[in-house]
C-alpha positions in Angstrom: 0.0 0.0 0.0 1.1 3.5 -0.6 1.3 5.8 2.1 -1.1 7.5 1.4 -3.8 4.9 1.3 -2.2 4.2 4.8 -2.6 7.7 6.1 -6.1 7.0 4.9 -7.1 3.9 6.8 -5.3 5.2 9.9 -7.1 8.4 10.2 -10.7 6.1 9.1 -9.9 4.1 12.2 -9.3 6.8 14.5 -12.2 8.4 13.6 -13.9 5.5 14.3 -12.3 4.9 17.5 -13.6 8.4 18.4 -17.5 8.2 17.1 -17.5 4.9 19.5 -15.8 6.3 22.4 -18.0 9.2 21.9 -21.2 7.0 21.7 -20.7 4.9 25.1 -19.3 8.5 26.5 -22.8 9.9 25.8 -24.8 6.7 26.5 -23.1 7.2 30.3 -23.5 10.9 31.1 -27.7 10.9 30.1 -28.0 7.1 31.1 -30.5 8.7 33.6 -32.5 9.9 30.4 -35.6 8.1 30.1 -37.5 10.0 27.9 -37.4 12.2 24.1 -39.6 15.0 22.6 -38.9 12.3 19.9 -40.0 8.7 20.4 -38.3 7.2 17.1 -34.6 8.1 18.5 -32.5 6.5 20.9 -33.5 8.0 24.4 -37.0 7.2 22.9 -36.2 3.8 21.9 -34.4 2.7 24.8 -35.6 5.1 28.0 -37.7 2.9 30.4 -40.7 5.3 31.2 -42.9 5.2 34.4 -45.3 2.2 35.0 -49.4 3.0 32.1 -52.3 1.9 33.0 -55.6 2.7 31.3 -58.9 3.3 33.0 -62.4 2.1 32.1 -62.8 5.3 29.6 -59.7 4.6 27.7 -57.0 6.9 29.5 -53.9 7.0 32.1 -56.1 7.6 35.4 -58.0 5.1 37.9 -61.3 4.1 36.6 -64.3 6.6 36.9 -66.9 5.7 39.0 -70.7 6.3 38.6 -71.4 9.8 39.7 -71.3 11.0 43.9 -71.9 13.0 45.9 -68.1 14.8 45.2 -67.7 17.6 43.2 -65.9 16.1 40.1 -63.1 17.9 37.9 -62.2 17.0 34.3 -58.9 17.8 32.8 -58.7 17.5 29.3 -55.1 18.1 27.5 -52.1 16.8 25.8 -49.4 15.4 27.1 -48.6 17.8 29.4 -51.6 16.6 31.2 -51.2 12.8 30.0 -47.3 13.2 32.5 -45.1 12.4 29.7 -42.2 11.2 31.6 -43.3 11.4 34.6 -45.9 8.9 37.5 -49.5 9.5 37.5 -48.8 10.1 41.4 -46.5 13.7 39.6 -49.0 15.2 37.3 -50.3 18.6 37.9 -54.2 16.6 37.9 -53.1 14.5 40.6 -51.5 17.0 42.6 -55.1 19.0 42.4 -57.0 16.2 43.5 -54.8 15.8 46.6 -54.4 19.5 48.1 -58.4 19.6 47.2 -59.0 16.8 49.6 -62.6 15.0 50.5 -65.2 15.6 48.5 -64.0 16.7 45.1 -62.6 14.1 42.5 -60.5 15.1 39.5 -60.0 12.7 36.5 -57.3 13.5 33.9 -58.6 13.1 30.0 -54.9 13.9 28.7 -53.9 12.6 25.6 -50.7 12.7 24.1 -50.6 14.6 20.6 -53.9 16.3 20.7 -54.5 19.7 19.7 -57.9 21.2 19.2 -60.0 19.1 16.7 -59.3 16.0 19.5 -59.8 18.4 22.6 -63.5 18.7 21.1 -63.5 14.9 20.6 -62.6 14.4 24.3 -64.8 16.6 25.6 -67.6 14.6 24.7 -66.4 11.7 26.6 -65.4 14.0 29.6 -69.1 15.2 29.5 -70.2 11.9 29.9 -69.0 11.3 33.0 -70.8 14.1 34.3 -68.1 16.4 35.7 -69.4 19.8 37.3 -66.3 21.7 35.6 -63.9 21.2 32.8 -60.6 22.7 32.9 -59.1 22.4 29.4 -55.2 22.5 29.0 -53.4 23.9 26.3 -49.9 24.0 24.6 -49.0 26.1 21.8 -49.2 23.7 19.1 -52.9 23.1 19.7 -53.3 26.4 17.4 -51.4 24.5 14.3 -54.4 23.9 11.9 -53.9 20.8 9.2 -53.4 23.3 6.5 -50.5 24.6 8.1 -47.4 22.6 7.4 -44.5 22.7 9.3 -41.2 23.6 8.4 -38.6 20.7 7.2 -35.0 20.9 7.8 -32.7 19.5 5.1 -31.4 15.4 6.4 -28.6 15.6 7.6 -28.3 11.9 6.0 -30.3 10.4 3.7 -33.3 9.3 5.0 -32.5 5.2 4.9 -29.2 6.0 7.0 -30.9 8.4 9.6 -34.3 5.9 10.5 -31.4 3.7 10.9 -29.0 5.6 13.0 -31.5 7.6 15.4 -32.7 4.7 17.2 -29.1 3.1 17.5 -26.6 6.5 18.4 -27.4 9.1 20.9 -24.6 10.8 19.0 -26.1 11.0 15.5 -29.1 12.7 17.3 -27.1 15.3 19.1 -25.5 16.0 15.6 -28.8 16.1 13.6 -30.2 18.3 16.2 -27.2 20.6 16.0 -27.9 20.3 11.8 -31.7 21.4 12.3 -30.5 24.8 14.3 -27.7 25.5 12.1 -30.5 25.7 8.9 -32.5 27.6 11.1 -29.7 29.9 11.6 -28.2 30.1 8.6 -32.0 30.4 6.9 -32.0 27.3 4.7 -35.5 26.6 6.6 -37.8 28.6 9.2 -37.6 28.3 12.6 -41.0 27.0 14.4 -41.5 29.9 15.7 -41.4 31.8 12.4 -43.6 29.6 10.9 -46.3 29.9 13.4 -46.1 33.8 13.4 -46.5 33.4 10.1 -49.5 31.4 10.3 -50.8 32.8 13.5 -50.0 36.4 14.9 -53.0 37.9 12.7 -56.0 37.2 14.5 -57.8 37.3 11.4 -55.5 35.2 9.4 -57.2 32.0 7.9 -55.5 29.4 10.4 -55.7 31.6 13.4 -59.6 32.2 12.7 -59.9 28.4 12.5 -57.5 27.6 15.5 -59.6 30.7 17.7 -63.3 29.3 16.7 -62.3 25.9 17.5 -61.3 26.8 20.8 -64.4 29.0 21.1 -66.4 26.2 20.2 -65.4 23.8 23.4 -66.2 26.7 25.7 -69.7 26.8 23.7 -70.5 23.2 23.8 -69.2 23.1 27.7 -71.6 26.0 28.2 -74.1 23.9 26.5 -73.8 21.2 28.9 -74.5 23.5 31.8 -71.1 22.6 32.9 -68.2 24.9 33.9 -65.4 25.6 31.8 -61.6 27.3 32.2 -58.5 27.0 30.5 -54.8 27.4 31.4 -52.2 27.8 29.0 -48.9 26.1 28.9 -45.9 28.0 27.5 -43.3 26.6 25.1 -40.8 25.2 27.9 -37.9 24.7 24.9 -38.3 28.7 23.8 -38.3 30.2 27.1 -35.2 32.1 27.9 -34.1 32.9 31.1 -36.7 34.4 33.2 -38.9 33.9 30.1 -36.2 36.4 28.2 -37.3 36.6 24.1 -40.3 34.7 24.6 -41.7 34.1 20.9 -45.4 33.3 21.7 -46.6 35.8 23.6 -49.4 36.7 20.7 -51.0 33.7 21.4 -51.0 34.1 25.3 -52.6 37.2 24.8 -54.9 36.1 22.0 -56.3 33.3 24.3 -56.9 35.8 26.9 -59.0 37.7 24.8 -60.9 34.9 23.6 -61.4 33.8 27.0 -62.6 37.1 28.5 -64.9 37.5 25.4 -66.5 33.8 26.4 -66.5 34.8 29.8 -64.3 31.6 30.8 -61.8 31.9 33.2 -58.1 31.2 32.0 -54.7 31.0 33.5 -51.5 31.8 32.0 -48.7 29.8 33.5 -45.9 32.2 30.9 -45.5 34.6 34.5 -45.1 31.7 37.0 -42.5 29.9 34.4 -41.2 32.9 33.7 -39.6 33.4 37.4 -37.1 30.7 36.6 -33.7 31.4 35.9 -33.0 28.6 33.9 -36.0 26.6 31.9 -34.1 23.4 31.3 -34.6 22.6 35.3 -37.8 22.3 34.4 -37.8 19.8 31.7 -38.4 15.9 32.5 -35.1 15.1 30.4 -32.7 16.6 28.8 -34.0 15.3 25.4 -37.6 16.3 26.4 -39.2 19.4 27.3 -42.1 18.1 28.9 -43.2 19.2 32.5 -40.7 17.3 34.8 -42.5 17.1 38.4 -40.9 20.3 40.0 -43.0 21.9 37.0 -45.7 20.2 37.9 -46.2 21.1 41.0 -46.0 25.1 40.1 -48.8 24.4 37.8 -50.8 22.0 40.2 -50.2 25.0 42.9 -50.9 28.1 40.0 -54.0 26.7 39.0 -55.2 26.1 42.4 -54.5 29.9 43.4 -56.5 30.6 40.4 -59.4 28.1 40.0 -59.7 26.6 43.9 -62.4 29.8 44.8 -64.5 28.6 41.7 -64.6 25.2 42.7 -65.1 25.8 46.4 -68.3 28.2 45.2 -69.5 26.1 42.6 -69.5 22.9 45.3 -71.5 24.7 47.9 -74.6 26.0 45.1 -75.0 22.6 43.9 
């Protein structure tokens, strides 16, 4: 062989070498990673999540009994309120139920990818268990519509290598996540947040008139029901700054507020209690997920008590 075909394979091997040093390096300092934002890579894969169940209505909770005497609280959300990552014993609906104490009963209806067409699908089966109030919970993608279309980076691979790498190196995902920001960055593709301001800041737009009247439209049919109705709103955990610095989703905070005070539904913005922390990522349930860890949780479980406990309380004694 020449030299330089040596020089080659010596420098192929090191590099080898590295990528598999830097693999079981990796797989060592988040072995304590049990969950992703994404469930086809290798945290998703491999992460042992907490303990499922399923109730008798189809979702993560103890079964519902026939209607009591108690006054009864429906949650209805996303995974935020399904506790991605985290026990049922952790979730902000648990949490409720417990400070609440005898004689209320709160059942979560979370389900994991939902945005508003599904919220109105759920509330129906919340409404058959007869609850006396329904609190929905919302994220910021439930405003996406399905004529929007979200942005798509370049691969940093083509697609047969990267299905087969994410779910085998933790390493090819930290590169192809440093890939996706660099386009963003660059402006080979739009950030998420540009794409939904696009979409979304004008109230009128098409997709924000859709995304509004949907949400007006479970208020309406809770209304219908003669059953109360409130909503708190989640921020983006994974575009919060520190101390909520360069938020990017405030319009649609404030847009919800409107609604809400327009519909005469109580709401809760959880952007100022999230916003009093220093540093977001303490707040995440891995550091591959952005979901509500159980620290996060319990702000919520204690914001929206502060905010809706009164309601409940009065609405218990007219009944």
């Amino acid at each position: 062989m020449t030299r330089a075909v040596l020089r080659l394979l010596f420098v192929a091997c090191v590099t080898a070498l590295a990528l598999v040093g830097a693999e079981f390096a990796m797989r060592y300092v988040f072995r304590h990673a049990a969950t992703s934002g994404n469930a086809h890579d290798f945290v998703g894969r491999r992460g042992a999540g907490p303990a499922l169940r399923v109730n008798n209505v189809g979702f993560r909770d103890r079964d519902v009994p026939p209607k009591s005497g108690a006054y009864r609280i429906a949650i209805v959300g996303d995974s935020f309120t399904w506790g991605q990552g985290i026990d049922e014993r952790e979730r902000f609906s648990n949490l409720i139920e417990q400070a609440l104490g005898p004689g209320y009963e709160v059942f979560n209806f979370g389900r994991p990818g939902d945005n508003m067409p599904e919220h109105l699908d759920v509330l129906t089966q919340a409404l058959a268990v007869q609850p006396d109030f329904v609190l929905l919970q919302l994220y910021i993608n439930d405003w996406e519509t399905a004529a929007m279309e979200r942005p798509r980076p370049r691969p940093l691979l083509p697609d047969a290598w990267s299905r087969a790498l994410e779910s085998r190196s933790i390493v090819y995902d930290l590169l192809r996540n440093q890939w996706d920001t660099l386009q963003e960055k660059v402006g080979i593709t739009d950030s998420y947040p540009t794409y939904m301001a696009r979409n979304l800041r004008d109230r009128q737009s098409p997709n924000a008139k859709l995304a509004y009247g949907q949400l007006a439209e479970f208020f309406a049919r809770a209304h219908a029901a003669r059953v109360g109705v409130g909503a708190v709103l989640f921020p983006a955990p994974d575009a919060l700054g520190p101390f909520g610095r360069d938020y990017p989703f405030r319009y649609l905070h404030e847009g919800t507020a409107q609604l809400c005070a327009e519909a005469h539904v109580p709401f809760l913005d959880l952007l100022p209690v999230y916003s009093k922390i220093g540093d977001p990522r303490t707040l995440w349930v891995s550091p591959f997920d952005a979901h509500p860890n159980a620290q996060s949780n319990r702000l919520a479980a204690d914001a929206i008590l502060a905010a809706f406990g009164s309601v409940w309380q009065r609405d218990s004694i007219r009944r």
